[in-house]
C-alpha positions as CSV (number, residue, x, y, z in Angstrom):
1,X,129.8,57.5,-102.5
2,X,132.1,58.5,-99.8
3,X,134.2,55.4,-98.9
4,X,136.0,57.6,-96.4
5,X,133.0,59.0,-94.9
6,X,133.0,56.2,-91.7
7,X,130.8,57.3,-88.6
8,X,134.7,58.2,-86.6
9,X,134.9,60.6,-89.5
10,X,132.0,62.1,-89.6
11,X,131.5,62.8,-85.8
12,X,134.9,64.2,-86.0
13,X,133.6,66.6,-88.7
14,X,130.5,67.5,-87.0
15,X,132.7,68.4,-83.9
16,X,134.8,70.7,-86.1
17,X,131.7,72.4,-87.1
18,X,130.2,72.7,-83.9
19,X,133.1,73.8,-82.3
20,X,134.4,76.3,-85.5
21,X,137.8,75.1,-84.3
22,X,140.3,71.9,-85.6
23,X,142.4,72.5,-82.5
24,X,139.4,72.3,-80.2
25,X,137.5,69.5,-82.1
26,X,140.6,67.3,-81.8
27,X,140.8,68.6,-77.8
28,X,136.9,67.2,-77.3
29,X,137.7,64.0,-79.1
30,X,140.9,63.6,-77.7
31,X,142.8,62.8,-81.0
32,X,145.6,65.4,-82.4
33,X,144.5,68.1,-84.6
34,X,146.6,66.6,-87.7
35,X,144.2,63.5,-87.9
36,X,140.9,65.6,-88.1
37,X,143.2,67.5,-90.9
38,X,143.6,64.3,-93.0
39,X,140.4,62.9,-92.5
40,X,138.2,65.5,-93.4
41,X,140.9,65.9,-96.5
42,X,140.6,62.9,-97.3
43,X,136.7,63.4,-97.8
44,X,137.1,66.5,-99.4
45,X,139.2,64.9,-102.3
46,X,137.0,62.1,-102.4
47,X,134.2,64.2,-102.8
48,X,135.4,66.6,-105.2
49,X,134.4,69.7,-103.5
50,X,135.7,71.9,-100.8
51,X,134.0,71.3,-97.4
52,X,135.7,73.6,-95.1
53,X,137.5,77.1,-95.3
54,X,140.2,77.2,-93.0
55,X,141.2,80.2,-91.9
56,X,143.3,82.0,-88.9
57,X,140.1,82.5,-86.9
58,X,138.9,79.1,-87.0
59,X,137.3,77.4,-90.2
60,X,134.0,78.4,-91.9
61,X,131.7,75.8,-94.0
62,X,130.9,76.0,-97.4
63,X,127.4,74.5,-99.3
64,X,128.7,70.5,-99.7
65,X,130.1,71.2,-96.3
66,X,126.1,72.5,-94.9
67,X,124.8,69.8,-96.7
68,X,127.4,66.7,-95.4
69,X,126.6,68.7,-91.3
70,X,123.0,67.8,-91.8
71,X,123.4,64.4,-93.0
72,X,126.4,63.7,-91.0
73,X,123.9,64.8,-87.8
74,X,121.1,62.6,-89.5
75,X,123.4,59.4,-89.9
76,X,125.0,59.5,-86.3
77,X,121.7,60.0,-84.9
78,X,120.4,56.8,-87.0
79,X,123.1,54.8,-85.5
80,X,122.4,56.2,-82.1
81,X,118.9,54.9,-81.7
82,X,120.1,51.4,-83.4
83,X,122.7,51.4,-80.5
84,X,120.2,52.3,-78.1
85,X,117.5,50.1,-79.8
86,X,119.8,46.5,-80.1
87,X,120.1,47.3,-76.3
88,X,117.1,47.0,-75.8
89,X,116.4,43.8,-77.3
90,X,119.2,42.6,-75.4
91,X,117.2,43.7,-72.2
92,X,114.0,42.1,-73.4
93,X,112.1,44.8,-74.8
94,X,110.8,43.3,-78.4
95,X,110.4,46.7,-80.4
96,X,111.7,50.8,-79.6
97,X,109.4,53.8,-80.7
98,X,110.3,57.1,-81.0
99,X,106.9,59.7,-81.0
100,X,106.9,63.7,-80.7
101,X,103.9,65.3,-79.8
102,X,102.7,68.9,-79.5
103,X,101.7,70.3,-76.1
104,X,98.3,70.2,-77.0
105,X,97.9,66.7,-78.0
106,X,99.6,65.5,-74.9
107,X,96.9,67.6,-73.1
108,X,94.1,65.6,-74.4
109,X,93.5,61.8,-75.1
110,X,97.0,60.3,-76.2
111,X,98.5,59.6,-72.5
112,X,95.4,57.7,-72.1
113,X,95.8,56.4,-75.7
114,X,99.4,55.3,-74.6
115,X,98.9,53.7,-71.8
116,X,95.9,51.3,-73.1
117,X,98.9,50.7,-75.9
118,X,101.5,49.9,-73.5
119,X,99.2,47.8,-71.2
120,X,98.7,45.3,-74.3
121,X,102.3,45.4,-75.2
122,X,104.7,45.5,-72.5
123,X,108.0,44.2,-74.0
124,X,107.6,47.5,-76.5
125,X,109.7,50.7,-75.7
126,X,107.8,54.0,-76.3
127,X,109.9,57.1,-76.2
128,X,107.6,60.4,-76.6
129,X,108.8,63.9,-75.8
130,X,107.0,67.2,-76.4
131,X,108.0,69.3,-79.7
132,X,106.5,72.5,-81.3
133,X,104.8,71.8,-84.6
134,X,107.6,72.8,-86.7
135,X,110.0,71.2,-85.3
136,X,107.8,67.9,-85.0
137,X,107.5,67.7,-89.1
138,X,110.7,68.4,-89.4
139,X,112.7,65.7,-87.2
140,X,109.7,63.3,-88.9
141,X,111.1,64.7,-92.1
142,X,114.6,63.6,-91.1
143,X,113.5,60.3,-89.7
144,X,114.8,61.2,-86.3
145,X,111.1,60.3,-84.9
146,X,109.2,57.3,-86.1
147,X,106.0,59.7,-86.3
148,X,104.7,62.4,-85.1
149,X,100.8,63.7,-83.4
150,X,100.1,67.8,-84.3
151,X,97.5,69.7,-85.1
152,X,97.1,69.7,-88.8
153,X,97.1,73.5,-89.4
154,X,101.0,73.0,-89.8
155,X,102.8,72.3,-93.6
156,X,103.2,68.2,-93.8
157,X,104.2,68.8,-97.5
158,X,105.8,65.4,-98.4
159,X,104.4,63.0,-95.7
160,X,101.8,60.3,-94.8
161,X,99.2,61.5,-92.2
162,X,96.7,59.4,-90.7
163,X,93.2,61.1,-88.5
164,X,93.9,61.2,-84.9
165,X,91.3,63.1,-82.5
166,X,89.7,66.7,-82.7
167,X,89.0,69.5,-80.2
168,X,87.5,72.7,-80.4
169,X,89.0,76.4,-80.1
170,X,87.0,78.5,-77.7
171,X,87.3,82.0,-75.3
172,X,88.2,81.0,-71.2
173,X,86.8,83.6,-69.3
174,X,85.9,83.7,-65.1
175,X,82.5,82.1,-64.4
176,X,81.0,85.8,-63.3
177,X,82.4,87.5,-66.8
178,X,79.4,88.8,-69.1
179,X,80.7,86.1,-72.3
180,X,80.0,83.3,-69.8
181,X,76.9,82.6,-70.3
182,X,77.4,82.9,-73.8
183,X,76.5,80.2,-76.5
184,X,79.5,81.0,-78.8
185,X,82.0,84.2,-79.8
186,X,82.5,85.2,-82.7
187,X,86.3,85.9,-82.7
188,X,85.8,89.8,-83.6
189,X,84.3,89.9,-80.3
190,X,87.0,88.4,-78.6
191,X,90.0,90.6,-79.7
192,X,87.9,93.7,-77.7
193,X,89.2,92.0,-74.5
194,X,93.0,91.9,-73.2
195,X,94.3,89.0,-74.5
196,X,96.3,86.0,-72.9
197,X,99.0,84.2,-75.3
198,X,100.3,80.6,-74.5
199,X,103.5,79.7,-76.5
200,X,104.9,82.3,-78.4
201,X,105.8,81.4,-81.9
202,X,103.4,78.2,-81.2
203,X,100.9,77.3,-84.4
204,X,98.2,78.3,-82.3
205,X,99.3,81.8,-81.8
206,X,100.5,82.1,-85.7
207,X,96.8,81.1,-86.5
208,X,95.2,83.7,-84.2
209,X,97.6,86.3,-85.9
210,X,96.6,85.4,-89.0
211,X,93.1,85.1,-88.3
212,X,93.1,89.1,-86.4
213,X,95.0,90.0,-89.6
214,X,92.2,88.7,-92.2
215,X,89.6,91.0,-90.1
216,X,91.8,93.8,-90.0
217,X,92.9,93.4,-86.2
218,X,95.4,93.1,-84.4
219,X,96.8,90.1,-82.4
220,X,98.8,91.5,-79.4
221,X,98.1,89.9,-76.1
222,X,98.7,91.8,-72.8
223,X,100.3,89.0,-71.3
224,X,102.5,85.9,-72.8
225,X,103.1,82.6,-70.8
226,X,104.5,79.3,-72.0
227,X,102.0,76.6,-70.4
228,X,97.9,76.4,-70.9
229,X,98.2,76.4,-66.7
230,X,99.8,79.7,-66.3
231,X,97.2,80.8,-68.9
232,X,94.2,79.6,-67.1
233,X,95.3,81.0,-63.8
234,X,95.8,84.5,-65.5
235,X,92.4,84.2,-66.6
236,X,91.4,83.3,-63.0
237,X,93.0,85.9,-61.9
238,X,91.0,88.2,-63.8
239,X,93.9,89.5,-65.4
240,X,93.0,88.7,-69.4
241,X,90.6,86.1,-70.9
242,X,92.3,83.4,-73.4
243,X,91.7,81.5,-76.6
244,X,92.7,77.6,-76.0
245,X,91.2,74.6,-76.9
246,X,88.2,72.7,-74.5
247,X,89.8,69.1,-73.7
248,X,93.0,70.7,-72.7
249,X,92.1,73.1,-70.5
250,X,89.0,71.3,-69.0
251,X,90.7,69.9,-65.5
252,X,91.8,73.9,-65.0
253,X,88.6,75.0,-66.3
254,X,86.9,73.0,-63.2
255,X,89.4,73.5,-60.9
256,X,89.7,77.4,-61.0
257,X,85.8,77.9,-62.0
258,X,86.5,79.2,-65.2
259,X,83.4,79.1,-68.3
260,X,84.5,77.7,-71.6
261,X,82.8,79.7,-74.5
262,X,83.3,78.2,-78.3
263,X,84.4,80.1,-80.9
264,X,81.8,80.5,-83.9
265,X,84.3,80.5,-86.7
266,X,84.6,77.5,-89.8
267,X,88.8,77.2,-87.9
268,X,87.1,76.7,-84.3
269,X,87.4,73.1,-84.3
270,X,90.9,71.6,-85.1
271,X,91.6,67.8,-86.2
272,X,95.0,66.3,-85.0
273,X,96.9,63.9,-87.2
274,X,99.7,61.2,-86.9
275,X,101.8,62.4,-89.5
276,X,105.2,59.9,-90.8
277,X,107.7,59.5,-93.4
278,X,106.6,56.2,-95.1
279,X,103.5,53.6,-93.7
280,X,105.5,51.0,-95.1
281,X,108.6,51.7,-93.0
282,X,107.8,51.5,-90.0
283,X,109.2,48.7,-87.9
284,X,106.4,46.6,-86.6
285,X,106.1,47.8,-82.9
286,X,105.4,51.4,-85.0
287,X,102.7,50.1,-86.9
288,X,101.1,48.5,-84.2
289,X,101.1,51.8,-82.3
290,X,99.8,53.7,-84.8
291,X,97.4,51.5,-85.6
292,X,96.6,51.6,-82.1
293,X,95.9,55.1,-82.3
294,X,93.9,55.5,-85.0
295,X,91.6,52.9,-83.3
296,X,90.9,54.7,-80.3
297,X,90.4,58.1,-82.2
298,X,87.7,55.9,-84.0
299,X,85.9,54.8,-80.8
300,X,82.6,56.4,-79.9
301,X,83.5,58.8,-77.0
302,X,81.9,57.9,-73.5
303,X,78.5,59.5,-73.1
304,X,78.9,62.7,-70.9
305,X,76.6,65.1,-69.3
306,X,76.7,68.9,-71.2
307,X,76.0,71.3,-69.7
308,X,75.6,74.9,-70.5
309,X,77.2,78.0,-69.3
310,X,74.6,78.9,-66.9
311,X,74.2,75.2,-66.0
312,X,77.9,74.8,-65.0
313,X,77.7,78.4,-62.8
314,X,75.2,77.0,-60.8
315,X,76.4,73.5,-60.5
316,X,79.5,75.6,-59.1
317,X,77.5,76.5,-56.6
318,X,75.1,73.7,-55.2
319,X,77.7,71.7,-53.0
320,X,77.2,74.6,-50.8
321,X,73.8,75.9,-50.3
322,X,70.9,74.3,-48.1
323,X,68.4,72.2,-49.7
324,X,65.4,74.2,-50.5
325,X,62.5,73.0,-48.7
326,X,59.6,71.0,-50.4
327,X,57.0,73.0,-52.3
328,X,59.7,75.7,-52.8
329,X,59.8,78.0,-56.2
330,X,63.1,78.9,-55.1
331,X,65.0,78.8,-58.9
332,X,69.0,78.3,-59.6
333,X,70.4,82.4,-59.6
């Protein structure tokens, strides 16, 4: 155990890191280079190992000293959100949690799931922010987040997951495009047309690769944008059609009269999952918000009214035309 390892010394450490400099560590902290010097010697001969090598350039890390940066980062962050949490009770609040989400999921149900949650339990904190996949298991992994909501495509190797919601995977094409009126795709289909890509990098896009790969095709879409927003209004634009999930892209389906054709493949409907560290350690406002969660994914959705391709182009249409008069054959175009 590192008896010397206190949290002054180790954010002094990650400053030297971070910075590659003694001289300009101690300038940030405002303490004289000589202390960092005989602190993070101090360690060192504690340790048994060599964490920096000093040099005339600036100082380079070795292994232990890789290893101690990533726990060092993990510890000061733990006593960052116990600061921030003990605060908060001081304020009131009863309980703090921390959630990351991917893009998608905070496209569909859990904003709605939140705020039924923090309508029943106003004295709890919720902090959620928006994180790739990858980076989502791995600040879980770390126990940066109390738990994260992803798609479960990703690798959770090593931790708890718990069912969330589902969606399904399907082509967004313009209402007057020949897929429209379409029942499904198959995705070989789909890869004839220019492509629009949403999130480079994202697990949805290493998925279609991979896919396009296993039928000997190529995943390389003519345009690439960053939100499913920008994608739909490419596709408006008639610029590129787009594979993206239904619940997500609904509102802009409806707003830019856009079709929605699912994909006919076993992968074209996805499963979300709360994914966390340890069930049994999560404080109790956690628990109650996952618990919460999985709930609501377990409710019976509202009834709605489907409708089919066709159905939806004409429905598109019928707030403007003249009532047909009585006895007419007159049919939907």
């Amino acid at each position: 155990m590192l008896h010397n390892a206190d949290p002054v010394t180790l954010r002094l450490f990650v400053a030297v890191c971070e910075e590659g400099n003694i001289a300009r560590a101690a300038q940030r902290e405002s303490i004289v280079p000589s202390a960092i010097s005989k602190r993070i010697a101090a360690m060192e001969e504690e340790a048994g190992v060599q964490l920096i090598q000093r040099g005339r350039r600036g100082i380079a890390l070795t292994a232990a000293g890789q290893a101690l940066l990533r726990q060092a980062r993990e510890v000061l962050g733990g006593l960052e959100r116990l600061h921030a949490e003990l605060s908060e009770f001081a304020s009131g609040v009863q309980g703090s949690v921390r959630v990351l989400a991917s893009i998608s999921v905070l496209s569909e149900g859990l904003p709605q799931d939140l705020a039924g949650f923090l309508s029943r339990y106003q004295s709890v904190r919720v902090s959620i922010e928006e994180r790739v996949s990858a980076e989502i298991v791995r600040q879980v992994r770390e126990g940066a987040a109390d738990f994260g909501v992803l798609w479960d495509a990703g690798e959770m190797h090593g931790l708890a997951t718990l069912p969330y919601r589902s969606d399904e995977i399907g082509l967004i094409v313009p209402a007057d495009d020949p897929l429209a009126t379409r029942a499904c795709l198959r995705f070989a289909e789909v890869l004839q047309r220019d492509m629009v890509g949403v999130v480079p990098g994202s697990i949805m896009e290493t998925m279609l690769r991979r896919h396009a790969a296993r039928i000997g095709r190529a995943w390389s879409p003519r345009i690439q944008v960053s939100t499913l927003d920008a994608a739909c209004r490419i596709v408006a634009a008639r610029l590129g059609v787009a594979v993206l999930p239904r619940e997500a892209t609904e509102p802009h389906v409806q707003a830019l009269d856009l079709r929605f054709v699912p994909l006919a493949e076993p992968w074209g409907s996805r499963r979300f999952v709360i994914c966390l560290r340890d069930p049994a350690g999560l404080t109790a406002a956690a628990r109650m918000l996952v618990d919460h969660l999985v709930q609501q994914a377990a409710a019976p959705a509202p009834p709605t009214r489907s409708k089919s391709p066709a159905g939806n182009a004409a429905s598109g249409q019928r707030s403007g035309r003249r009532k047909a008069p009585r006895g007419s054959s007159r049919s939907p175009p």
